[in-house]
Backbone as a chain_set.jsonl record, in Angstrom:
{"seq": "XXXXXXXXXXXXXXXXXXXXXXXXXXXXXXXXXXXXXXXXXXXXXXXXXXXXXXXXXXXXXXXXXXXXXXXXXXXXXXXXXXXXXXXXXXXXXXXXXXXXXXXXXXXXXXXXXXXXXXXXXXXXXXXXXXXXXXXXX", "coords": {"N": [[0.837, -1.166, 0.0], [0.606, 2.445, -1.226], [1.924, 5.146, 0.731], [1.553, 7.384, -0.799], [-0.837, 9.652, -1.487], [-4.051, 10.527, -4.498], [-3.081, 13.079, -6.457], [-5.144, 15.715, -6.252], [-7.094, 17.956, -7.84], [-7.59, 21.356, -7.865], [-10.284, 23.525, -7.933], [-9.653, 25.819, -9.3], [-6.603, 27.309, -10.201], [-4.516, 28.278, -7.916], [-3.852, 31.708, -6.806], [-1.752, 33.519, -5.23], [-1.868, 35.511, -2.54], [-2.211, 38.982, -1.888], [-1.414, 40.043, 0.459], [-3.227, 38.468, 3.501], [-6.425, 37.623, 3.673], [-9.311, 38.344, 5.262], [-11.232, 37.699, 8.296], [-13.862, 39.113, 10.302], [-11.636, 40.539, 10.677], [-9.375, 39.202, 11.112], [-7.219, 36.903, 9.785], [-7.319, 34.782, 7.775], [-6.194, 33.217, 5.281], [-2.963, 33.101, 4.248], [-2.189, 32.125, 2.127], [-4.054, 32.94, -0.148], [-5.711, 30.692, -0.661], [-8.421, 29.896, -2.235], [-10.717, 28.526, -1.141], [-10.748, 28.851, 1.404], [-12.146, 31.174, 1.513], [-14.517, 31.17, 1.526], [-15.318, 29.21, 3.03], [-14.669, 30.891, 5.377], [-16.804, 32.268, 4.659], [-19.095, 30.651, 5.136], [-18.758, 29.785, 7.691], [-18.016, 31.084, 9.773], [-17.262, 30.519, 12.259], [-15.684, 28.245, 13.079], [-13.56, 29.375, 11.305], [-12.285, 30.925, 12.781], [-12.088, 29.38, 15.308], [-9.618, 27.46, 14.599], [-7.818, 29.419, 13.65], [-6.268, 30.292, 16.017], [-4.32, 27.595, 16.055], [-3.778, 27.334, 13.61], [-1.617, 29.605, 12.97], [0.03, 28.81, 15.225], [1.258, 26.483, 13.724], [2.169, 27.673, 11.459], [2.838, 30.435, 11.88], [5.4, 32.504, 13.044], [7.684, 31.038, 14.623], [9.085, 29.793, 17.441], [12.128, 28.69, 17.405], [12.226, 28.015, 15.187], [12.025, 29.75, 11.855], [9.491, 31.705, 9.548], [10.132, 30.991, 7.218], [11.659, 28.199, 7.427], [10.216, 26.779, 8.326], [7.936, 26.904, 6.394], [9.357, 25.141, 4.345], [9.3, 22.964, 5.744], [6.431, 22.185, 5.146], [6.598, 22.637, 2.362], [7.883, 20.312, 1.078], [6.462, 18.416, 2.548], [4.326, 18.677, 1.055], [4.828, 18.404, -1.387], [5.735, 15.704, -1.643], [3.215, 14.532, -1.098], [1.913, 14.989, -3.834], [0.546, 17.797, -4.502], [1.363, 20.418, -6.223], [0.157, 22.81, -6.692], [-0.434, 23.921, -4.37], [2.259, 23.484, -3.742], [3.702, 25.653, -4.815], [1.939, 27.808, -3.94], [3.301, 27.697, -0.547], [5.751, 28.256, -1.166], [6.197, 30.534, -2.398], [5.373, 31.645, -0.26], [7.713, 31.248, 1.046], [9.441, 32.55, 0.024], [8.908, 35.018, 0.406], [9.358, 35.331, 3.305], [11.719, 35.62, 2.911], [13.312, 32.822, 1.954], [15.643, 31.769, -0.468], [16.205, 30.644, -3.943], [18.023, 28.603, -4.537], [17.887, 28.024, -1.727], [15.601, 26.93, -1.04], [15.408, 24.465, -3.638], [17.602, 23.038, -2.739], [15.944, 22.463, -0.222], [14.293, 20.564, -1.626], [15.361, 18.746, -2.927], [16.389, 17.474, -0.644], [13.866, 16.56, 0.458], [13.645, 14.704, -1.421], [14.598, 12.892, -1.116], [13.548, 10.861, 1.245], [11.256, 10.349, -0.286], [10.808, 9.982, -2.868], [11.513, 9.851, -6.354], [9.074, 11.219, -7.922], [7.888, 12.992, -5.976], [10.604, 14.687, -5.733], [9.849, 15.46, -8.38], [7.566, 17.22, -8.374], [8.494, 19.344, -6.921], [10.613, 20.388, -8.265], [9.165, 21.47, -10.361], [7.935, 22.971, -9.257], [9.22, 24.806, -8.312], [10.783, 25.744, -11.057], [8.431, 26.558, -12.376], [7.948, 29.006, -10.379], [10.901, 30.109, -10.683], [10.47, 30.747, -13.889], [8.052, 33.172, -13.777], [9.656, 34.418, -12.717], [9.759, 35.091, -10.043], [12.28, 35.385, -8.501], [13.186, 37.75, -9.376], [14.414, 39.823, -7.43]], "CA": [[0.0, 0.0, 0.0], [1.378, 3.451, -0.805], [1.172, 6.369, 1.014], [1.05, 8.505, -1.811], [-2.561, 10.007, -2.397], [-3.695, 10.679, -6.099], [-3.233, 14.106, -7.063], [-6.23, 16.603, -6.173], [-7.218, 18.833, -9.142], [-8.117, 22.68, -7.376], [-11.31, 23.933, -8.628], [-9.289, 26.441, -10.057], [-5.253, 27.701, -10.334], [-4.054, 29.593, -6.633], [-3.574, 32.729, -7.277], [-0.615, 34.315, -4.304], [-2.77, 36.703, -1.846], [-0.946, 40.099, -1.37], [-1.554, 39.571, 2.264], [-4.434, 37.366, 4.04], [-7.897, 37.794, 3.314], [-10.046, 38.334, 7.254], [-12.801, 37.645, 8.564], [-14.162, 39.935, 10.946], [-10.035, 41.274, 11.225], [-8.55, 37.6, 11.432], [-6.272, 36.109, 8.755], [-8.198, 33.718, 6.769], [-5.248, 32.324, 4.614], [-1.893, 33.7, 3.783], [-1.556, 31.826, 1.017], [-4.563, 32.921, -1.19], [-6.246, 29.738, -1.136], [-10.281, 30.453, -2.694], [-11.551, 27.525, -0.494], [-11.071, 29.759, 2.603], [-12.636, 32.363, 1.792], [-15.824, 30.233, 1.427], [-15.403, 28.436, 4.491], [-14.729, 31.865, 6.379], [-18.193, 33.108, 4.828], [-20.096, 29.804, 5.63], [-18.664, 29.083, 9.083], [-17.025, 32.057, 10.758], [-16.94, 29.997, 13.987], [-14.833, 27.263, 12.613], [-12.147, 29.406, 10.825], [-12.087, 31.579, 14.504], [-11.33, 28.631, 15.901], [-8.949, 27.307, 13.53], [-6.848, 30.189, 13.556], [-4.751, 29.917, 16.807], [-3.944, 26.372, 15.393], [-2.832, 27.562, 12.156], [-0.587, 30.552, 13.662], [1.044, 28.165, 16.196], [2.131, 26.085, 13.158], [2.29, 28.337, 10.114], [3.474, 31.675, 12.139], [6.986, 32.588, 13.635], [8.341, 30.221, 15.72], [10.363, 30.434, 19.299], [13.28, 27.917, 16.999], [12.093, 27.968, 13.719], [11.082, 31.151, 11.548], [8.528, 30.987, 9.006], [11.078, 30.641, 6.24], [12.251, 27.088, 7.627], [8.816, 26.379, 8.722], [7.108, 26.684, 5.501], [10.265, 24.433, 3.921], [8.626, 21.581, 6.105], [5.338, 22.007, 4.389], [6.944, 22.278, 0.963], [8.432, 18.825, 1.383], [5.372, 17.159, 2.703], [3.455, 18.752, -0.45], [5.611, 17.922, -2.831], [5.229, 14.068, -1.276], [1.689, 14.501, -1.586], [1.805, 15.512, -5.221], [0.201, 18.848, -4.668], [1.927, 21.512, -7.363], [0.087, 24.485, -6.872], [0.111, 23.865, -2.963], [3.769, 23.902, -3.177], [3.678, 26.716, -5.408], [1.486, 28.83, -2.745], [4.04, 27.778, 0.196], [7.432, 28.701, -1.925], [5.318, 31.587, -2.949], [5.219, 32.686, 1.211], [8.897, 30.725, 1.783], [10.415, 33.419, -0.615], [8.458, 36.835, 0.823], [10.232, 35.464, 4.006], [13.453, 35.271, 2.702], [14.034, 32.056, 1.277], [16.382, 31.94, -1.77], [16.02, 29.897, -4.932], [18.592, 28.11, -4.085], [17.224, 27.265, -0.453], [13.855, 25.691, -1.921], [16.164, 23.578, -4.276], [17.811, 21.836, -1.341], [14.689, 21.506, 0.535], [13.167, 19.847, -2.725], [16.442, 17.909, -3.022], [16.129, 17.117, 0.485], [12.784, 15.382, 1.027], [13.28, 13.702, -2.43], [15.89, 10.868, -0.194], [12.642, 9.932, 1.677], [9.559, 11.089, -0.69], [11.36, 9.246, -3.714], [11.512, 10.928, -7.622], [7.504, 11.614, -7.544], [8.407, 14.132, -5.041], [11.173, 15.879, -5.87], [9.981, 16.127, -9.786], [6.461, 18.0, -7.86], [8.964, 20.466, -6.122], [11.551, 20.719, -9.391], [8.15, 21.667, -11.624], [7.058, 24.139, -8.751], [10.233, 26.092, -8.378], [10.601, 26.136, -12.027], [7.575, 27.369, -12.698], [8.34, 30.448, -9.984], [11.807, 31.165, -11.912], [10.318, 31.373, -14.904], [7.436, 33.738, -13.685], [10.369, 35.716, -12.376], [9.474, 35.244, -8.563], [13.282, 35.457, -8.092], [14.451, 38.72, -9.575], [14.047, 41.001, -6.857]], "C": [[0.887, 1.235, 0.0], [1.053, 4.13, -0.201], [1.242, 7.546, 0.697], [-0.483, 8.546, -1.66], [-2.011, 10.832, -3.623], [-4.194, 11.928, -5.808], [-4.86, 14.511, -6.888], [-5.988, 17.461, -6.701], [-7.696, 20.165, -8.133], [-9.186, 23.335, -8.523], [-10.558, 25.244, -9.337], [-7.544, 26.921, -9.691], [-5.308, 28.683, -8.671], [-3.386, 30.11, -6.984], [-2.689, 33.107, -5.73], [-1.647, 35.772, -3.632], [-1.522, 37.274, -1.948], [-0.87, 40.37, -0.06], [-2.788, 39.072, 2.224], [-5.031, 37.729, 3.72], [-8.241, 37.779, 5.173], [-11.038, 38.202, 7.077], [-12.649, 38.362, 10.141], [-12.622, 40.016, 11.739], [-9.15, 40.481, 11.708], [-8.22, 37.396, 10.226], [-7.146, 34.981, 8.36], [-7.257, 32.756, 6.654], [-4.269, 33.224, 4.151], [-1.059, 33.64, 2.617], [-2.579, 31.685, -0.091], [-5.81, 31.491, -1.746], [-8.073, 29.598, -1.232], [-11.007, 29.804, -1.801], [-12.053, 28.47, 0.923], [-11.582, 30.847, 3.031], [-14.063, 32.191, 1.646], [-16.454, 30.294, 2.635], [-15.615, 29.425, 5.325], [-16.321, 32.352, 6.239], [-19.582, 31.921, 5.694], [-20.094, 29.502, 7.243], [-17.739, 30.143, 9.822], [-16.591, 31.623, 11.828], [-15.572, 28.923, 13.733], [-13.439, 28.198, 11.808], [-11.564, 30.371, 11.968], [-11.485, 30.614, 14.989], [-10.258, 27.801, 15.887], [-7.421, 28.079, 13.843], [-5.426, 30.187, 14.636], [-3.765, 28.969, 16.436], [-2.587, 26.407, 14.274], [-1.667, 28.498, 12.875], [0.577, 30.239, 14.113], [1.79, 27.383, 14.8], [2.468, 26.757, 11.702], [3.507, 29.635, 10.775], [5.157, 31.735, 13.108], [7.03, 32.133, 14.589], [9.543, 30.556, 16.581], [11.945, 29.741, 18.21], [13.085, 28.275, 15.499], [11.633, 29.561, 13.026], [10.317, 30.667, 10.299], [9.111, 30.359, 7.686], [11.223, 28.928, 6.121], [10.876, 26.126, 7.285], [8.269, 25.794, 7.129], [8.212, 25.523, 3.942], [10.167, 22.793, 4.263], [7.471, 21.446, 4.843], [5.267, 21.701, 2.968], [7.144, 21.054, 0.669], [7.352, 17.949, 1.235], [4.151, 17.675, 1.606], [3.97, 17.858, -1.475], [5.386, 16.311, -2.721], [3.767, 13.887, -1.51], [1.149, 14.703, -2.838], [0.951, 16.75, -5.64], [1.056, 19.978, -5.496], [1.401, 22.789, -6.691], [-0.045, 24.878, -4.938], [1.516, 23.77, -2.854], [4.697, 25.317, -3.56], [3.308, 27.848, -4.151], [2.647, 28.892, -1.936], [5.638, 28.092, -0.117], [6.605, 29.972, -2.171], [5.815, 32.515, -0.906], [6.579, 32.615, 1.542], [9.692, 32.155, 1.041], [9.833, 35.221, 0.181], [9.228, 36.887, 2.538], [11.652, 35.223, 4.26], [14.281, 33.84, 1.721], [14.724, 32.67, -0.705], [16.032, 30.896, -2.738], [17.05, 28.591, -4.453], [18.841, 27.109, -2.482], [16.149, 26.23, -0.741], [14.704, 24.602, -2.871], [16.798, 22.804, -3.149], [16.824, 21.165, -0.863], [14.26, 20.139, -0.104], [13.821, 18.919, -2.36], [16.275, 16.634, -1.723], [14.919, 16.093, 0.997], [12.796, 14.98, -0.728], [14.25, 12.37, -1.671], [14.63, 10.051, 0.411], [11.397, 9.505, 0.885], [9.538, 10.263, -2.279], [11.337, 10.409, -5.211], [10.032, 11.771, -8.038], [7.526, 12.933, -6.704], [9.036, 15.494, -5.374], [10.754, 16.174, -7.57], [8.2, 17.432, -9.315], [7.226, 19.109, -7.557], [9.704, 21.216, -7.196], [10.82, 21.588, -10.06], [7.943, 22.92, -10.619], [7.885, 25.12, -8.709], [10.402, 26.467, -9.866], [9.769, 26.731, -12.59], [7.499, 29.179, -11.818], [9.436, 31.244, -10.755], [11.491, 31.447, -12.897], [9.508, 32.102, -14.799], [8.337, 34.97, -13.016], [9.754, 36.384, -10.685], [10.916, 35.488, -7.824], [14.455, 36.828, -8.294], [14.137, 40.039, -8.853], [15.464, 41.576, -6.456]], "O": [[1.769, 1.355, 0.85], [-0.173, 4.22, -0.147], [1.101, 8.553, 1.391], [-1.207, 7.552, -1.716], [-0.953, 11.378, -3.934], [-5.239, 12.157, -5.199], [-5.737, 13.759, -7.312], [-4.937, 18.062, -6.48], [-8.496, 19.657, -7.347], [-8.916, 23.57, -9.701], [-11.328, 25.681, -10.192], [-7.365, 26.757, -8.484], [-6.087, 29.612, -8.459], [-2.347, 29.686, -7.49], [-3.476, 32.749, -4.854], [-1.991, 36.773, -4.261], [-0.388, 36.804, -2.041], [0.025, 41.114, 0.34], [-3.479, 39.121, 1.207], [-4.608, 38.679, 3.06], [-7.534, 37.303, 6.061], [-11.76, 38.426, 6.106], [-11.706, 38.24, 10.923], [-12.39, 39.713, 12.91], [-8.284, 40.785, 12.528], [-9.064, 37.766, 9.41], [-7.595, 34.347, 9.315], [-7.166, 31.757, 7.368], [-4.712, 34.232, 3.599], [-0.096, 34.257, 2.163], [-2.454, 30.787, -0.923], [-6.471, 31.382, -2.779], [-8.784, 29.225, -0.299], [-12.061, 30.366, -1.502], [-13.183, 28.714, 1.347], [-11.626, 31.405, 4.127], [-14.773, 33.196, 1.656], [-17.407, 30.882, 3.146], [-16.55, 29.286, 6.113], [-17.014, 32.716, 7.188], [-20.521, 32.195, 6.442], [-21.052, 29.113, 7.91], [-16.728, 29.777, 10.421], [-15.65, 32.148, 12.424], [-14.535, 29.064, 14.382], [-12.345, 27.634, 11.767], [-10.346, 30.542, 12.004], [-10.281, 30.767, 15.199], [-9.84, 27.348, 16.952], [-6.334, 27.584, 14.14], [-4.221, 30.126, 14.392], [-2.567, 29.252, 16.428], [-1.443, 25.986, 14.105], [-0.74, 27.853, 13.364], [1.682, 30.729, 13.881], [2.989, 27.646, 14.716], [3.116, 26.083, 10.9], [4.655, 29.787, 10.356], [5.712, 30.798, 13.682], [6.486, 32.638, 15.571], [10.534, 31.276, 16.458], [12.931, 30.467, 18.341], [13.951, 28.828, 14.82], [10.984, 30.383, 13.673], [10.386, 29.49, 9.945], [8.62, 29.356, 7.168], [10.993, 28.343, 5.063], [10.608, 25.245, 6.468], [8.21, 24.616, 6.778], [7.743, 25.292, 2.827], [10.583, 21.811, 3.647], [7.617, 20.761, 3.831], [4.469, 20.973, 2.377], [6.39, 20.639, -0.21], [7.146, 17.094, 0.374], [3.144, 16.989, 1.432], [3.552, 16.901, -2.128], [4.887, 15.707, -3.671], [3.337, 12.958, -2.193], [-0.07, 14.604, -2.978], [0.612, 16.892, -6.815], [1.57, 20.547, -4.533], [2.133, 23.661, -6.221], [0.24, 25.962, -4.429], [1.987, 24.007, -1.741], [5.698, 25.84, -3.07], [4.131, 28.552, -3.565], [3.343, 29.879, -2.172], [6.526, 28.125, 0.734], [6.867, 30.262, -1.003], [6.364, 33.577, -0.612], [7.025, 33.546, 2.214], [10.56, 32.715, 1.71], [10.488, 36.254, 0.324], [9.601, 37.942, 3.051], [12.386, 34.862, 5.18], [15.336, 33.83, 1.087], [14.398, 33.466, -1.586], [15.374, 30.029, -2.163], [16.498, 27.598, -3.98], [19.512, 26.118, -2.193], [16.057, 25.008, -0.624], [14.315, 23.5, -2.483], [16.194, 21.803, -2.762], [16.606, 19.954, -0.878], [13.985, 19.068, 0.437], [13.33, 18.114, -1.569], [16.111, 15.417, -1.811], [15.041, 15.112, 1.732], [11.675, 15.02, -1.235], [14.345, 11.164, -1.901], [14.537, 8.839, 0.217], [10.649, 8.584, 1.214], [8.471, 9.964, -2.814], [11.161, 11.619, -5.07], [10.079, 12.933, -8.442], [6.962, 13.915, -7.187], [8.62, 16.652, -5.384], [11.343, 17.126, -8.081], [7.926, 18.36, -10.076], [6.66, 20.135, -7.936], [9.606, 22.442, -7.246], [11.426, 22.567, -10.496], [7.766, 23.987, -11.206], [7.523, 26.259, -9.002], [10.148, 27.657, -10.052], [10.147, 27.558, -13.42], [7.148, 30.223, -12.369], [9.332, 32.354, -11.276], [12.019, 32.485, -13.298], [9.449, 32.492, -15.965], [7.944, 36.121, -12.821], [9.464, 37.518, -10.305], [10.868, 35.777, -6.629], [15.596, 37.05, -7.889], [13.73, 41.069, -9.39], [15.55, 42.668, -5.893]]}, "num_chains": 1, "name": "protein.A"}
């Protein structure tokens, strides 16, 4: 049995918020993702409660900063065969600093456990940022 899951199609392309979206002056999603801005209208209570959650593991850490942080998540996307979810989180890893060259390790990095499936998800996602020119700042 693997524990790959098959590829989930996004009802449409994630587009990179220019900061969060709120609900009543709370962070939604930081990374643009349409679903949440749904969810925030249907269930305000649930993405309220949500939020500390996310913070504690998305937001700046006592060891980690969000840079590193969101270098985990890349990893365990890219294993999951999510693209435009690894896209979003290289998308936030670079506004806090990461380098092109950092995300290429990472990729590199969880392809030893995640196998070629993996790192060709992470290869396709950074490539697709250099060539959109997410790197020439």
């Amino acid at each position: 049995m693997s524990a790959r899951r098959p590829e989930t199609k996004p009802a449409r392309t994630i587009e990179p918020a220019s900061r969060p979206k709120s609900t009543n002056g709370r962070a939604v999603s930081p990374y643009g993702y349409p679903f949440w801005d749904w969810v925030a209208r249907e269930d305000p209570e649930y993405v309220a409660a949500r939020q500390p959650l996310s913070q504690l593991s998305i937001g700046e850490g006592k060891a980690l900063s969000v840079k590193y942080r969101e270098m985990v998540i890349i990893g365990i996307l890219a294993f999951r065969g999510t693209k435009d979810g690894v896209i979003a989180h290289m998308r936030r890893a670079i506004e806090h600093g990461a380098s092109k060259r950092e995300l290429l390790e990472a990729i590199q990095s969880a392809a030893v456990p995640g196998g070629g499936p993996t790192f060709a998800t992470g290869a396709q996602a950074l490539m697709a940022l250099d060539q959109e020119g997410a790197f020439k700042r």
